[in-house]
C-alpha positions in Angstrom: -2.3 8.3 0.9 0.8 7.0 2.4 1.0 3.9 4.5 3.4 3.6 7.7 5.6 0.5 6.4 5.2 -0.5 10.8 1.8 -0.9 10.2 1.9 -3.2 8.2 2.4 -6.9 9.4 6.0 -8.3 8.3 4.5 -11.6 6.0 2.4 -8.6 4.3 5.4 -6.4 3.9 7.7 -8.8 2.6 5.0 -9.7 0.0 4.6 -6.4 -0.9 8.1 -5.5 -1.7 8.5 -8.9 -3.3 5.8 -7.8 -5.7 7.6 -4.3 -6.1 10.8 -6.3 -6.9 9.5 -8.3 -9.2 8.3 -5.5 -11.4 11.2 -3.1 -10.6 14.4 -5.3 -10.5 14.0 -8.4 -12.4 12.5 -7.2 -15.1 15.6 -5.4 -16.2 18.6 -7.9 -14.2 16.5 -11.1 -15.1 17.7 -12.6 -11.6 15.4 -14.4 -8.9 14.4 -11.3 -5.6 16.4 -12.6 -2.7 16.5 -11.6 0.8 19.0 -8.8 0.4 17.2 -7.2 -1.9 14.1 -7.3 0.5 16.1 -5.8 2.8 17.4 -3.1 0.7 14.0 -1.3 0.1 13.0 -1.7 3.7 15.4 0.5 4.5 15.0 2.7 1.3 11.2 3.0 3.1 12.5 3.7 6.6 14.4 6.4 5.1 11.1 7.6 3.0 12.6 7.2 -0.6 10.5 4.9 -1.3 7.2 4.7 -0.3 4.1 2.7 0.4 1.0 4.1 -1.3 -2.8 3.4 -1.4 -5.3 4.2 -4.2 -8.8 4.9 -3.3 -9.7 5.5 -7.1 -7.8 1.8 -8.2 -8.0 0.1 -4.5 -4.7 -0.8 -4.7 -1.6 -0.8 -2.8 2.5 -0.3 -4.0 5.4 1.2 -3.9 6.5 4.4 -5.4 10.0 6.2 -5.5 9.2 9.6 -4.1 10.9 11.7 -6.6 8.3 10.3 -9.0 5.8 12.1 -6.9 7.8 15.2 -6.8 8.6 14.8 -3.5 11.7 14.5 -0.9 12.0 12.3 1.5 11.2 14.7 4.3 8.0 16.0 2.5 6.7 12.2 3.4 4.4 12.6 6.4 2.3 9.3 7.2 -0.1 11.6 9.3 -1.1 13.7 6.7 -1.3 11.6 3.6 
């Protein structure tokens, strides 16, 4: 399922994409997640090419690139997910 990145509260967001960061960026550039960066994949969500997802099977939430999925960005529907 999909998450609406508006509904989720900005403290919650930011920690979210920090996490996302974290794994996706400084594992390979080995240099500290900084605001820009944040703001990057906020709007790589507004424009669905990235995407928040949640896991009933593992309870979890993260991000995904939606060509990992298979899927363009305007195959992403938030209603339907």
């Amino acid at each position: 399922m999909f998450i609406s990145p508006k509904l989720i509260p900005e403290d919650q967001l930011n920690n979210l994409i920090t996490d996302y960061l974290i794994k996706e960026y400084e594992a390979f550039n080995h240099e500290p997640v900084q605001a820009m960066h944040i703001e990057k994949v906020k709007q790589a969500l507004k424009a669905k090419q990235l995407v928040i997802s949640f896991s009933e099977a593992e309870e979890s939430v993260g991000i995904l690139n939606v060509e990992q999925l298979g899927l363009r960005p305007d195959q992403v529907d938030f209603e339907r997910s």
